[in-house]
C-alpha positions as CSV (number, residue, x, y, z in Angstrom):
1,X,78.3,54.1,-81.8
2,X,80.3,55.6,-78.7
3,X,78.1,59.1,-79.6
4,X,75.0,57.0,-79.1
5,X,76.0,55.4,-76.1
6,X,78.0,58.7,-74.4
7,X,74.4,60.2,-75.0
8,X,72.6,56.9,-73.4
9,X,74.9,57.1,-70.2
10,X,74.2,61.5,-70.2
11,X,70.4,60.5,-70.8
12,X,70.5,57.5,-68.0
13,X,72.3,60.2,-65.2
14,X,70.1,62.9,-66.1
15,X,67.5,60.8,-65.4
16,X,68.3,59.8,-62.7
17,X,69.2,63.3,-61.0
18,X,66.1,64.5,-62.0
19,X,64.5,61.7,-60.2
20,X,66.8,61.6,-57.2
21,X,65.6,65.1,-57.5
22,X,62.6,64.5,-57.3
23,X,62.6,61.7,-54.5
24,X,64.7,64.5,-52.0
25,X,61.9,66.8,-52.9
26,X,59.2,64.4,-51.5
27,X,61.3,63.1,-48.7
28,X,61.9,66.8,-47.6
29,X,57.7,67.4,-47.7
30,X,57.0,64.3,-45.6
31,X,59.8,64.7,-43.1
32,X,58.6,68.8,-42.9
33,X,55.2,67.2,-42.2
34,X,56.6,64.7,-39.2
35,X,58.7,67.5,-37.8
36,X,55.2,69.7,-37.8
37,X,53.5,67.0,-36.2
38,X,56.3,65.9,-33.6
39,X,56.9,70.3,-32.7
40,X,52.8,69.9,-32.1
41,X,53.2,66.5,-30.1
42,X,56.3,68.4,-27.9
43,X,54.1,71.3,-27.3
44,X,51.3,69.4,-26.3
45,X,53.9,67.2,-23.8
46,X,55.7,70.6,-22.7
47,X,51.6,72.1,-21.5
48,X,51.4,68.3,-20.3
49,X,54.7,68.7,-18.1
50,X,54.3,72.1,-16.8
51,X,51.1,71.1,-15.3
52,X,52.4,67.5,-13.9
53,X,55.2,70.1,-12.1
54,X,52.2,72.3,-11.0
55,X,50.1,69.5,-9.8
56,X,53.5,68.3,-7.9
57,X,54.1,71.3,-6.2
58,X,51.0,71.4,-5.1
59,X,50.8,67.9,-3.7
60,X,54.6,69.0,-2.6
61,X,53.1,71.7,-0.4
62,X,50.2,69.6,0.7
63,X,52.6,66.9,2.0
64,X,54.5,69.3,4.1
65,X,51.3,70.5,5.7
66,X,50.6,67.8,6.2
67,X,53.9,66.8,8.0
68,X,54.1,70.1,10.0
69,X,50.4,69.3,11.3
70,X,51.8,65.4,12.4
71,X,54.8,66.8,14.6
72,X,52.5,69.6,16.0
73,X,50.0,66.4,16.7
74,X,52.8,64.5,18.4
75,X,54.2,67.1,20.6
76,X,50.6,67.5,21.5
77,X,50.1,64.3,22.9
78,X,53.2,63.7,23.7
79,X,52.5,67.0,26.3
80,X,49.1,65.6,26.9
81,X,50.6,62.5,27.9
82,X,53.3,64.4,30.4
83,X,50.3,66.3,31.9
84,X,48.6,63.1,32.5
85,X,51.4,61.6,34.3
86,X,51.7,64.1,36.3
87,X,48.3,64.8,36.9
88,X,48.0,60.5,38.4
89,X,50.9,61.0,40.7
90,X,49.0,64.5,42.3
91,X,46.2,62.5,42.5
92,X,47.6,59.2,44.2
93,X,49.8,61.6,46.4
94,X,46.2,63.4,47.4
95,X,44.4,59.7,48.1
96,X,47.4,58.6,50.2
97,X,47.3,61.9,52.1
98,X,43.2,61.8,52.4
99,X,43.7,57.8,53.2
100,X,45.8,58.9,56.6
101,X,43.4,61.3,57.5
102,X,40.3,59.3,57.0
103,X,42.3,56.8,58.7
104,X,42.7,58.7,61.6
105,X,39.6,60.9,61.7
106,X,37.7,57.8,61.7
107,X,39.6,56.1,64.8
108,X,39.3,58.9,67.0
109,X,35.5,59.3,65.4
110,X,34.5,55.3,66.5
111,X,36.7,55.5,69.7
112,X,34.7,58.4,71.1
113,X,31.1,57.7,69.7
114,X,31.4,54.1,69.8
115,X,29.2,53.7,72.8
116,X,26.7,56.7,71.9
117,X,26.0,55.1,68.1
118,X,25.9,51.2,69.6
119,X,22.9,52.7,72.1
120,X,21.2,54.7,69.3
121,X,21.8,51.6,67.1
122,X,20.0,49.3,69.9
123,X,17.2,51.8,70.3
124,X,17.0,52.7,66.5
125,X,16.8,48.7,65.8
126,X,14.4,48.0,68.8
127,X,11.7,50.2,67.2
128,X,12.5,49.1,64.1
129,X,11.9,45.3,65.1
130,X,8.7,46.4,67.2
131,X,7.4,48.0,63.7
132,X,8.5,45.1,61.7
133,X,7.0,42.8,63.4
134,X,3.4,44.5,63.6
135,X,4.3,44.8,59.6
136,X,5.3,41.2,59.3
137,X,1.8,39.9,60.5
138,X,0.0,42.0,57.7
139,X,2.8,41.4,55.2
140,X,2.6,37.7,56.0
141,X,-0.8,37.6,55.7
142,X,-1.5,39.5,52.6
143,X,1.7,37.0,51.0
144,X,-0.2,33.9,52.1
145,X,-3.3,35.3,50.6
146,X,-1.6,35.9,47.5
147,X,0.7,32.7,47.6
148,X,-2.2,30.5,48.9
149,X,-3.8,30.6,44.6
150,X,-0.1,30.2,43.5
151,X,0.3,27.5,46.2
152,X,-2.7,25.3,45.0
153,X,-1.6,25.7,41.2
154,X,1.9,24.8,42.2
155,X,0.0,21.4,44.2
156,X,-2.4,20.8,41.3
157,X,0.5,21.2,38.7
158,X,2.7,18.9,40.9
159,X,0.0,16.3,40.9
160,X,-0.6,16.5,37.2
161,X,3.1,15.8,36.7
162,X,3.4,13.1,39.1
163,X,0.3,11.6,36.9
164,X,1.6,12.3,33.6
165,X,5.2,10.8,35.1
166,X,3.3,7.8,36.4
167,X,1.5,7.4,33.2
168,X,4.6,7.9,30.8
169,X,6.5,5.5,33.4
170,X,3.8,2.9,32.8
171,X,3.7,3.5,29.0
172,X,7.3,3.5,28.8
173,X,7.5,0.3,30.4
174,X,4.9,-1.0,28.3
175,X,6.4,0.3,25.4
176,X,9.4,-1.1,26.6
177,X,7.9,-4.7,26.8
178,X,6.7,-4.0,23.3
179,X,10.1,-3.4,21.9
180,X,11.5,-6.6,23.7
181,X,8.3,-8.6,22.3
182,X,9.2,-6.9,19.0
183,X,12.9,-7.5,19.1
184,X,12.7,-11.1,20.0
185,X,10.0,-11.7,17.4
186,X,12.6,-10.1,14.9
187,X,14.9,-12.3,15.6
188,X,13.0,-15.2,15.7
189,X,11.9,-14.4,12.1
190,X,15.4,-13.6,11.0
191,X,16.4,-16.6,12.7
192,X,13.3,-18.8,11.3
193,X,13.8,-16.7,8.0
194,X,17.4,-17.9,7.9
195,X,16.5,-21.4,8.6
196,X,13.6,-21.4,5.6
197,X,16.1,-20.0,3.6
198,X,18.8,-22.8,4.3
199,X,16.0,-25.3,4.3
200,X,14.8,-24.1,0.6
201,X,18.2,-24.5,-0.7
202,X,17.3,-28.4,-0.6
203,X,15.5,-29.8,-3.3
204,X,13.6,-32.2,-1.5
205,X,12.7,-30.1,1.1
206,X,12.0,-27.1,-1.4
207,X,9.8,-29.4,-3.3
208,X,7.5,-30.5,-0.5
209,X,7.4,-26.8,0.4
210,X,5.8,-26.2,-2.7
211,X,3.7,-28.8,-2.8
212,X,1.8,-28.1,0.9
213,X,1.9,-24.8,-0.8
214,X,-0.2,-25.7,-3.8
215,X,-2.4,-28.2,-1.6
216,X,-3.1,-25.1,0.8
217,X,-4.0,-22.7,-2.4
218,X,-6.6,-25.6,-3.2
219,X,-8.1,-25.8,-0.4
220,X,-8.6,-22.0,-0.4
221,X,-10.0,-21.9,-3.3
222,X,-12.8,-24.1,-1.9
223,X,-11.3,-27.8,-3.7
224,X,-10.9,-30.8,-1.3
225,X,-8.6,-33.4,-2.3
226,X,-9.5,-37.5,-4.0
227,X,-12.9,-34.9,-4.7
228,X,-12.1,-31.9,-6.7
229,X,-7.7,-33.1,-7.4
230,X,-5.0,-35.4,-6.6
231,X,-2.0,-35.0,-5.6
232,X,1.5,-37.2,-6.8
233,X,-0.3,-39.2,-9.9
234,X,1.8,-40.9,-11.6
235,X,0.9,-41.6,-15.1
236,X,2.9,-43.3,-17.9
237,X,4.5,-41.7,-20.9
238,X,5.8,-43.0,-24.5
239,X,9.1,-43.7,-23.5
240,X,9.4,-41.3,-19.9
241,X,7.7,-41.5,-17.0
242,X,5.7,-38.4,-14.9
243,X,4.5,-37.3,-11.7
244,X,2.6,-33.8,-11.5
245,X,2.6,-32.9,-8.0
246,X,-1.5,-32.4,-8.6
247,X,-4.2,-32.9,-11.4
248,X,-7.4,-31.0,-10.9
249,X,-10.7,-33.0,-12.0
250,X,-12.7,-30.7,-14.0
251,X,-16.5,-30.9,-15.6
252,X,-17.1,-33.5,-18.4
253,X,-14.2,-35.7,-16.7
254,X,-11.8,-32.7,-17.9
255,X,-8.5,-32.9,-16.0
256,X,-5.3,-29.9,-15.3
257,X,-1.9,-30.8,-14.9
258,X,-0.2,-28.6,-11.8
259,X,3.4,-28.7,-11.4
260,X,4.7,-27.1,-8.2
261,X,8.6,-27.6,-8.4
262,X,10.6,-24.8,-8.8
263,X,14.5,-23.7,-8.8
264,X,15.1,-21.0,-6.1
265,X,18.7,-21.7,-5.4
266,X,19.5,-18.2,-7.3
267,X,16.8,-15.9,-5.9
268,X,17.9,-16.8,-2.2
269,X,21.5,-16.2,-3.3
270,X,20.2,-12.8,-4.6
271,X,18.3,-11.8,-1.7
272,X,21.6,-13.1,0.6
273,X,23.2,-11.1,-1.7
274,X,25.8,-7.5,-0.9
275,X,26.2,-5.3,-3.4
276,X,23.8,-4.4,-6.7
277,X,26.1,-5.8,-8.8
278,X,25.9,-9.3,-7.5
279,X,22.1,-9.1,-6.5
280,X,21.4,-8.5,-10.3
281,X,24.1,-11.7,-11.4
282,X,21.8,-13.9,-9.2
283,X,19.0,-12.2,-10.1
284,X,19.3,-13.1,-13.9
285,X,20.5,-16.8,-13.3
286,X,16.9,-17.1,-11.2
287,X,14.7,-15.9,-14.8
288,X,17.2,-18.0,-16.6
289,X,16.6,-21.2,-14.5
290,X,12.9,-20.2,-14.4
291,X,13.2,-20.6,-18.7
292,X,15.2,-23.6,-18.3
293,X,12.1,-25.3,-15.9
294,X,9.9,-24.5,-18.2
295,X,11.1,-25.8,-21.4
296,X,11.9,-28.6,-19.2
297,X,7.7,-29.2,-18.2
298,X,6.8,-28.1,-22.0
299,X,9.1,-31.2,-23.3
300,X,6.9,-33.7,-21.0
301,X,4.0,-33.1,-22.0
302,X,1.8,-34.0,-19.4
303,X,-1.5,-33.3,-21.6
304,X,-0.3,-35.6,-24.0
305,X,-0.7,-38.6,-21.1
306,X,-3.8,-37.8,-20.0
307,X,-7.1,-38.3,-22.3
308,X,-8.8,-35.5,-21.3
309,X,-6.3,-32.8,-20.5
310,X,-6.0,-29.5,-22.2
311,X,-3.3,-28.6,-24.2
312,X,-1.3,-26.8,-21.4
313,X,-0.2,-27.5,-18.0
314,X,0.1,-25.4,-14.9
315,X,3.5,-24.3,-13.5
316,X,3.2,-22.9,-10.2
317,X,5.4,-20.7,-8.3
318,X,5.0,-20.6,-4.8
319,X,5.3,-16.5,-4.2
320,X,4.5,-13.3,-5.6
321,X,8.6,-12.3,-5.6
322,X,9.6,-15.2,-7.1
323,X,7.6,-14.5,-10.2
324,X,8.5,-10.8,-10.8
325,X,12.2,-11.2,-10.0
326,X,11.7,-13.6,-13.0
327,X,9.5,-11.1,-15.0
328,X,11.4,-8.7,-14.2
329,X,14.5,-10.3,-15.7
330,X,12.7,-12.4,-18.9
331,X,9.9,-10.1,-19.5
332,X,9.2,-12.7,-22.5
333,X,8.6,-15.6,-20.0
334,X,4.9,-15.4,-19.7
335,X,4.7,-15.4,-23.8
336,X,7.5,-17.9,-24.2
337,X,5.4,-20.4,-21.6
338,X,1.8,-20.0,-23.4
339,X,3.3,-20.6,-26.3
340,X,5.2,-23.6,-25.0
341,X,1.9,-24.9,-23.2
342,X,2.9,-23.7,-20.0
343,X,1.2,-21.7,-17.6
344,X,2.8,-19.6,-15.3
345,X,0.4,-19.2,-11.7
346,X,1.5,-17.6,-8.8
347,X,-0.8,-18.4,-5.9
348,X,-3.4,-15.4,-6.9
349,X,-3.4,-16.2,-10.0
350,X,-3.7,-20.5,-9.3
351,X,-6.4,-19.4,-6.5
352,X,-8.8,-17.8,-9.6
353,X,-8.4,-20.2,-11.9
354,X,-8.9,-23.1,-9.2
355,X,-12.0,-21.2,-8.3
356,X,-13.6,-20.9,-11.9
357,X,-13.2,-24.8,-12.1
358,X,-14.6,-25.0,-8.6
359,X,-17.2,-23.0,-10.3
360,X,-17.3,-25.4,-13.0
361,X,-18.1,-27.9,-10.8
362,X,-20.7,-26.0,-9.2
363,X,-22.3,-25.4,-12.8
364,X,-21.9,-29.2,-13.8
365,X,-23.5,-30.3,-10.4
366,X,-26.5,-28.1,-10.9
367,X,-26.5,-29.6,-14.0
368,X,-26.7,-33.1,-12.9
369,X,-29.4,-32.1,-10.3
370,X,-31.7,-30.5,-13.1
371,X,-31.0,-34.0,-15.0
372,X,-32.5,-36.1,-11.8
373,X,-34.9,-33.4,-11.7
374,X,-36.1,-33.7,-14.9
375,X,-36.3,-37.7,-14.9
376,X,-37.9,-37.5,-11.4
377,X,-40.7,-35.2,-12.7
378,X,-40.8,-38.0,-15.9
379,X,-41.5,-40.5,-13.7
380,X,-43.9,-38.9,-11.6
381,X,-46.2,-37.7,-14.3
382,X,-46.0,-41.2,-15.7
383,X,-47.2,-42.3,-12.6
384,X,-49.6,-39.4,-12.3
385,X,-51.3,-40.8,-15.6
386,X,-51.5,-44.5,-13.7
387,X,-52.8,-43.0,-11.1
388,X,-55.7,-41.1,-12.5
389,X,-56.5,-44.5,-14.5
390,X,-57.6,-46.2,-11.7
391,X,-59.3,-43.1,-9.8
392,X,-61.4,-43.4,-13.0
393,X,-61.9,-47.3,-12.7
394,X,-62.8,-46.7,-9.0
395,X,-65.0,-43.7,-10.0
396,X,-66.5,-46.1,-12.7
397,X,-67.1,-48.7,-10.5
398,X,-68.2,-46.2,-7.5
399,X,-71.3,-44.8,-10.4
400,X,-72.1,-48.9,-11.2
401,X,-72.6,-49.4,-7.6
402,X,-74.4,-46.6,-7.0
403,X,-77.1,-47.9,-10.1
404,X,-77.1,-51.3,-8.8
405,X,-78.2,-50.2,-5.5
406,X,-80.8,-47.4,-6.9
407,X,-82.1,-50.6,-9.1
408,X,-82.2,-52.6,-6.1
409,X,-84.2,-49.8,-4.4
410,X,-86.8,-49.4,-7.2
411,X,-87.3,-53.4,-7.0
412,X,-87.7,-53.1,-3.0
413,X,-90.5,-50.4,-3.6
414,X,-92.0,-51.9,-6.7
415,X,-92.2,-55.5,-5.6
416,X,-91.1,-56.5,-2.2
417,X,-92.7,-53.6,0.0
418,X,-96.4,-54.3,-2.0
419,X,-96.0,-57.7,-1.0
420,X,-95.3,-57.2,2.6
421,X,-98.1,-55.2,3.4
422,X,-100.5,-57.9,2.5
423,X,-99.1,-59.8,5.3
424,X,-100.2,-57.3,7.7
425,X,-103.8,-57.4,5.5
426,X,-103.9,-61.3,6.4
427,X,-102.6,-60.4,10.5
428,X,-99.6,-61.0,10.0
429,X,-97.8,-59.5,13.2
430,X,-95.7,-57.3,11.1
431,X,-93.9,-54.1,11.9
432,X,-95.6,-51.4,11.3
433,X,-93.1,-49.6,8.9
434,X,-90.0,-50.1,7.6
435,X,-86.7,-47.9,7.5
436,X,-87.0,-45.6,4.6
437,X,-84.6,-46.5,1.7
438,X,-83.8,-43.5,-0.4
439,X,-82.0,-43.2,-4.1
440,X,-78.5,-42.3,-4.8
441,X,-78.9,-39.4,-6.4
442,X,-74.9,-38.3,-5.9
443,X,-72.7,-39.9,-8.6
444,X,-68.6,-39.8,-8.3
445,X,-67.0,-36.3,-9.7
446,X,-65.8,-37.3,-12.4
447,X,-62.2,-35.7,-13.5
448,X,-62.1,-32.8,-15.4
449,X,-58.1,-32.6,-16.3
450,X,-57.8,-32.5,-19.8
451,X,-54.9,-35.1,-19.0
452,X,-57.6,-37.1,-17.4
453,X,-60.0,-36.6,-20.3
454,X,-60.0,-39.3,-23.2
455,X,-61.8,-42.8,-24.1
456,X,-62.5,-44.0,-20.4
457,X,-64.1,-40.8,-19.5
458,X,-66.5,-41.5,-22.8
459,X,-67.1,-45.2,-21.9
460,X,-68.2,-43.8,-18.2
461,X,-70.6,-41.9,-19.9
462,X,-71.9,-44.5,-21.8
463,X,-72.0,-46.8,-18.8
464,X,-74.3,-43.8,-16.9
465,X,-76.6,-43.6,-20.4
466,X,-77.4,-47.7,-20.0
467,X,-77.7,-47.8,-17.0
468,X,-80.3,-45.3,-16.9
469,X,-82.2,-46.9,-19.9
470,X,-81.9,-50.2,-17.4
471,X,-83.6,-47.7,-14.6
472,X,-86.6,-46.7,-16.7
């Protein structure tokens, strides 16, 4: 047993020489290998080094070039500058010295030709005055005839401005009248708007405003009032009593309710209104008291006290803006009132449907006239056909009277003439002729209307047939 372990511990060291061993062995290779590659990285950094050293040298040598060339620059200038200095006080030592002798070069110069250059000056300016003036003419002459174009421009140009001055003058005080016409009509209309606006804010007062309103869209649409409406009827309910503000008469003793009274309060507190915010508040009360008036006319039921009203009656608003603030707000409002039998009418819309009943009226009028027509043309035919009865009894009796006096003749000529004659036979003092006495041989023209044709036109003609029988 201690053989077996003694040879377990000999087996366990060997083991693990051989593998420390081993382990040195691979150690040694990979740290041979970094040593390699750090004696190649220091080579690499030494070539690297000795050419950062070069390069500094270089800019080394550079550097002190560069300094040598700076002080050679500065004792330059600074020499340049010395050499300037002195090169100003030579020159303002020379202008002081050439000063003093100008100074007195020129004294003795005017003090001894003083009087020679004042006479050469006279003479010099005499002839020069002489010349000028024989230029001056010409010059003066040939300016004005080149400043005499320029001169009548300048006049024309002036005048033109003075007109257009006078004229703008004139408009800007017309203008100016305008503005102050304008201005005070501006604020008699805010000031006439303000007071319509307080004024509406009053029922009463907003309630005859629609109501001259609703009269005046009446009479434009060609109505006149006790003819074509009325206005303030006050009819009886079940249990209520109403008073549209105006019932229009149509055809067929038809009838429309018109209801004029609206709630503005809120659109006049939206158009006084400041911000957005509070315009669109106001705004939504207006469409919501707009609903509230006409659930309000729907419950009354206006067609329901008159006989012969439709099923609907008329709400009018007075203005365009009243109406689409409302729209604009309840877009179901217009649905809602039809459905409700109420009809919403601006004045446009009032004014067309006022003018197709006008146009009713019209229709039923025509209607009425064709009516009395039709009975006056009745009547007259009837008395047409009376008529032509007794131009036939008058053309019957006209054709007896005409045979009674051709019978009458034929007895003259057959017996009363023959005995005559035989009075002048026994000497008689006779005349010795008598007026000839001729036939009717033109009978009455007998009607040939087939409305005048029937049983006395045949009894005429048997009438003519015996009385000619009678004849023969």
């Amino acid at each position: 047993m201690t053989s077996v372990i003694v040879a377990a511990l000999a087996g366990l060291v060997v083991g693990g020489a051989a593998a420390w061993v081993l382990a040195s062995a691979r150690a040694r290779a990979t740290v041979g290998a970094q040593v390699a590659q750090a004696r190649g990285t220091v080579g690499e950094l030494r070539g690297q080094l000795l050419k950062a050293e070069g390069d500094l040298q270089s800019l080394r040598q550079t550097l002190d070039a560069e300094r040598a060339a700076r002080v050679k620059a500065e004792t330059e200038q600074a020499e340049s500058a010395r050499n300037l200095q002195e090169q100003r006080a030579l020159l303002e030592q020379a202008r002081i010295r050439l000063t003093d002798s100008f100074k007195a070069l020129s004294h003795d110069a005017l003090r001894t030709n003083n009087q020679a250059f004042l006479e050469l000056a006279r003479k010099s300016l005499e002839a020069l005055v002489t010349d000028a003036k024989g230029d001056l003419g010409k010059r003066q002459e040939g300016i004005d005839a080149m400043l005499k174009p320029l001169r009548e421009a300048l006049k024309r140009y002036e005048e033109q401005i003075q007109a257009i001055e006078h004229s703008r003058q004139k408009a800007y005080g017309g203008l100016e009248e305008q503005l102050k016409g304008l201005t005070a009509a501006q604020q008699r209309l805010e000031k006439e708007a303000h007071q319509l606006s307080t004024a509406l804010r009053n029922p009463q007062v907003r309630g005859r405003w629609g109501e001259i309103s609703l009269r005046r869209v009446a009479e434009l649409a060609g109505m006149s009032e006790h003819c074509d409406f009325a206005e303030q009827v006050s009819v009886a309910g079940d249990a209520r009593r109403g008073r549209p503000d105006m019932v229009v008469s149509l055809p067929a003793g038809r009838q429309i309710v018109v209801d004029a009274k609206v709630p503005l309060n809120a659109y006049l507190e939206a158009v006084g209104a400041d911000t957005e915010e509070a315009r669109a508040r106001s705004l939504a009360v207006h469409a919501r008291h707009m609903r509230d008036h006409m659930r309000g006319l729907a419950a009354k039921g206006y067609w329901e006290q008159f006989a012969e009203a439709p099923e609907f009656v008329v709400m009018f608003i007075p203005g365009e803006s009243f109406f689409g603030a409302a729209v604009d707000n309840d877009p179901a409002l217009i649905e809602d009132g039809m459905r409700d039998g109420v009809v919403l009418a601006t004045p446009t819309t009032l004014i067309a449907l006022l003018r197709a009943v006008a146009y009713g009226w019209r229709q039923e009028q025509l209607a009425q006239n064709a009516q009395a027509i039709s009975d006056l043309g009745r009547q007259v035919y009837d008395r047409l056909g009376t008529l032509t009865g007794h131009l036939s009894a008058v053309g019957d009796a006209l054709q007896r009277a005409a045979h009674a006096y051709n019978r009458t003749v034929a007895s003259m000529e057959a017996r009363l003439f023959p005995a005559a004659r035989r009075f002048q036979e026994l000497g008689v003092a006779a005349p010795d002729s008598f007026p000839a006495v001729s036939h009717v041989e033109t009978s009455p023209r007998t009607l040939a209307a087939p409305e005048a044709a029937g049983d006395d036109a045949g009894a005429a003609d048997d009438r003519d047939d015996a009385d000619q029988a009678a004849d023969a």
